[in-house]
N, C-alpha and C positions, 0 to 999 in steps of 0.2 A: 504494500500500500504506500504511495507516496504520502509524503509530508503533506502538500495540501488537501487531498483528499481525506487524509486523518484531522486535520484541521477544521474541515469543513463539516464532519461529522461532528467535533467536540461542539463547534458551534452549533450546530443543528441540537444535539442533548440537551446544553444550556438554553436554547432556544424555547422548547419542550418542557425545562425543570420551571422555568419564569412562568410560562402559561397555568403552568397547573400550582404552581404559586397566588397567581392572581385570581384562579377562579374558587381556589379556598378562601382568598380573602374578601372577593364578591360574596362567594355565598355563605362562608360562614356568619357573619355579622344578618345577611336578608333572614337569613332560617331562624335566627333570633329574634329579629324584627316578624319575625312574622308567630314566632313561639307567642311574643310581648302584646303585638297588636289582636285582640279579641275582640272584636267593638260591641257594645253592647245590642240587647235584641231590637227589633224594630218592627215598626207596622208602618208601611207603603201603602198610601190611599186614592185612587183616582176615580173621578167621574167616566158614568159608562152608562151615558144615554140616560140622562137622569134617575141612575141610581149608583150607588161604592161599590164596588170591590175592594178588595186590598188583597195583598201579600203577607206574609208575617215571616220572620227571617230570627232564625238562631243559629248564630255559624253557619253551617251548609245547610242546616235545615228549613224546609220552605211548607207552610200550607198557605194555599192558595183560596180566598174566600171568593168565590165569582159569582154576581149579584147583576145580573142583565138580563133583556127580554131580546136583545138587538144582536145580530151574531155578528156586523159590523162591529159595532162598541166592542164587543169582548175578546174580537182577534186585536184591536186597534188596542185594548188592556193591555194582552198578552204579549205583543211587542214593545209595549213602551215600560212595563213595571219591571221591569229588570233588563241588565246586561246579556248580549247574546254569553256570555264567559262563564255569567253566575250560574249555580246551581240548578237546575229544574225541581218545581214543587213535585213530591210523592204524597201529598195529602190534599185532595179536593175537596173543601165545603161550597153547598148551596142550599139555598130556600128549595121547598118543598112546594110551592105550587107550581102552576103550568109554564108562566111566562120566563121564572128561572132555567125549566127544562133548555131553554134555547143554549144560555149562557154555556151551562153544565157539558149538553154536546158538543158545544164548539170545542170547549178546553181538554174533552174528550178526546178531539180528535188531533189536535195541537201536540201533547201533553201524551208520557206514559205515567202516571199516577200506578203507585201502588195500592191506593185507597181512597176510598170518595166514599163522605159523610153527606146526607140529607137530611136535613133538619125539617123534621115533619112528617106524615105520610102522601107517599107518592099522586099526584093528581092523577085525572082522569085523560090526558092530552096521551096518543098512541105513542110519544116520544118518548114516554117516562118506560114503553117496552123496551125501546131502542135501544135507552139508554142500561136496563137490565142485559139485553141480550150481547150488548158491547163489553161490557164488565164481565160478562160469564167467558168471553170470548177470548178474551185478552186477561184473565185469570185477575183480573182488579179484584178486591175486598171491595163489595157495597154494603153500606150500612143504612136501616132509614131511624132516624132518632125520633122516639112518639114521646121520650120525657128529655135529657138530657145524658151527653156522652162524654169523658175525656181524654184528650189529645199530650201528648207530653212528648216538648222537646228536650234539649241539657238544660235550660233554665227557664223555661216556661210550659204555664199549663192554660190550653185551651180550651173553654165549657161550649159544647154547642146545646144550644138550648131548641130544640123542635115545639111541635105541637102535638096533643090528641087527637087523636080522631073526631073532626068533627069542631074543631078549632082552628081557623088559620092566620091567629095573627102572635106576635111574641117571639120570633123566632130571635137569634142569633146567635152569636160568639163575643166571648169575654178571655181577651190573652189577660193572664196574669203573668207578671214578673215582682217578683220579690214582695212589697207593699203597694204594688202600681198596680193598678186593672184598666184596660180599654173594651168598653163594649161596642161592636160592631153589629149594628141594628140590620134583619133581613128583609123587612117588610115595615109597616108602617107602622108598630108599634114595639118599641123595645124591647126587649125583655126587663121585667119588675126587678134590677138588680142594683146595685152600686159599684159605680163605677170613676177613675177618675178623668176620662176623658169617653165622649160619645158619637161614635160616626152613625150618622145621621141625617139624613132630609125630610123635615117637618119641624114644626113644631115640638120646641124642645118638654118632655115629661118636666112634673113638677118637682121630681128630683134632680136637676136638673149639675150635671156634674160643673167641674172647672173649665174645662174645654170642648166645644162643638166642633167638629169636622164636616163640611157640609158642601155641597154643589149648590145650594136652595140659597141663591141671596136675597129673597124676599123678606122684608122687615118680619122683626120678631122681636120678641121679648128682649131686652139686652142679659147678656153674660159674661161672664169674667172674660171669655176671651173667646174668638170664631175664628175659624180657618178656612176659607173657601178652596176648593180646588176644583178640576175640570178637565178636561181629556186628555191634556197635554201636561198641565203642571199637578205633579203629585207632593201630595204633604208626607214627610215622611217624620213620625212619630218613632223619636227616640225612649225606649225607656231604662231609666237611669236607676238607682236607689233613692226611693223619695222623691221621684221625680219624672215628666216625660217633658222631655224636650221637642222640640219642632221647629223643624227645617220645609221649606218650598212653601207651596200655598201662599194665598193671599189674606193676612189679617186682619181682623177688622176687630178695634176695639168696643169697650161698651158707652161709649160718648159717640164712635160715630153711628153707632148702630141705633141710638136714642133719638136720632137726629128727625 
C-alpha cells in the first residue's frame, strides 16, 4: 500500500470517528429533551357546521369526540385538528342520535379506531347498521353507552355520559385531569355535572362553569370568560394542575359580552 493511499484511508476513519461523534452529540442531548419535554394533556376544539368536536391528547394518546351532521365539516375537522405526523385517535366518541351517524361514518372511514363509544342508544336512520356492520368488519370494539362508561389515558379519565332509552338529551364527555374537569356537551343539553370549563353552543346551564367554549356568538348571559372558535381557528384547552389554560380562539370578555 503506498503512503498516500494509507493516508487517505486514516483520513477517511477520522472522517467516520467525527460523524459519529457528532451524531451522539445531536442526539444525545434531543432524546433528553424529549425524555424532559411531556406537555401536558389537552383538548382541541373546532367548529363543525355549527356544532364541537374536539380531540383530547395525552402523549400519543388521542380520543376523538366527532359531533357533526355534515360529512363536509367532519373531513374539513379531521384534516385541520391535528398534524399529518401526530398520532391517529384509536378511540371514537359520538352522540347517539341520527344526525351524528353522518359525522361517526365519515371518521369511520378516515380513521382505523380501535374503539368507538356511542353515547346513547343507536337511532332508527339504516346508517347506524352501516355503521355496526363496518365495526364487525374491521374487528373495531363498538360500544352503545345507555348510562355512563370510562375511558382512561396515562393521566386522564374520560366519563361518557349517554342516554336511556327513551331519552335523548344529556349526552357527553367530561376529561378529567388531576383537579381540572372539561365537559364537552353532545347535544343540546349538558350533562347535570361540574365542570370547570364547558364546550358548548346554547345557552349556558345555571351552573354555569368559569369558561365557555362556543361557535354561538349570539349575546348571552355574561361569564367569566368565552372562547369563540370556528372551522378554521381551534381553541386548544391546556390542562395544567389547578388550572386550564387556553390558546387560539377568539375571547370575549364579560364587559364586552354585557355590551
Amino acid at each position: 500500500m503506498s503512503a498516500s493511499s494509507a493516508h487517505s484511508g486514516i483520513r477517511r476513519h477520522e472522517w467516520f470517528l467525527a460523524g459519529i461523534a457528532a451524531l451522539v452529540v445531536f442526539l444525545v442531548p434531543m432524546t433528553v429533551i424529549g425524555w424532559l419535554n411531556d406537555p401536558e394533556p389537552e383538548v382541541r376544539v373546532l367548529d363543525t357546521a355549527d356544532t364541537l368536536s374536539a380531540l383530547v391528547i395525552d402523549g400519543d394518546d388521542r380520543v376523538l369526540i366527532i359531533n357533526t351532521d355534515d360529512r363536509e365539516a367532519a373531513g374539513a375537522f379531521l384534516g385541520r385538528i391535528a398534524q399529518p405526523w401526530e398520532p391517529r385517535p384509536m378511540t371514537i366518541v359520538a352522540a347517539s342520535d341520527d344526525d351524528s351517524a353522518i359525522g361517526l361514518w365519515e371518521a369511520l372511514l378516515r380513521l382505523e379506531p380501535a374503539t368507538v363509544v356511542v353515547a346513547g342508544v343507536a337511532g332508527a336512520d339504516p346508517l347506524w347498521a352501516a355503521i355496526d356492520a363496518e365495526c364487525a368488519r374491521r374487528g373495531i370494539a363498538l360500544r352503545y353507552v345507555s348510562g355512563r362508561v370510562l375511558i382512561s389515558t396515562d393521566r386522564l379519565e374520560l366519563t361518557v355520559f349517554g342516554t336511556p332509552p327513551g331519552t335523548d338529551r344529556g349526552r357527553g364527555v367530561v376529561v378529567r385531569h388531576e383537579s381540572i374537569s372539561v365537559l364537552i356537551a353532545l347535544d343540546g343539553v349538558p350533562p347535570a355535572v361540574d365542570s370547570h370549563a364547558l364546550v358548548f353552543n346554547g345557552e349556558p346551564p345555571a351552573t354555569m362553569p368559569d369558561l365557555l367554549v362556543t361557535s354561538d356568538d349570539a349575546p348571552r348571559t355574561p361569564v367569566l370568560h368565552e372562547v369563540l372558535v370556528d372551522d378554521r381557528r381551534a381553541a386548544r384547552l391546556v390542562l395544567e394542575e389547578g388550572a386550564v389554560r387556553v390558546f387560539g380562539g377568539v375571547l370575549r370578555s364579560p364587559a364586552l359580552m354585557a355590551r
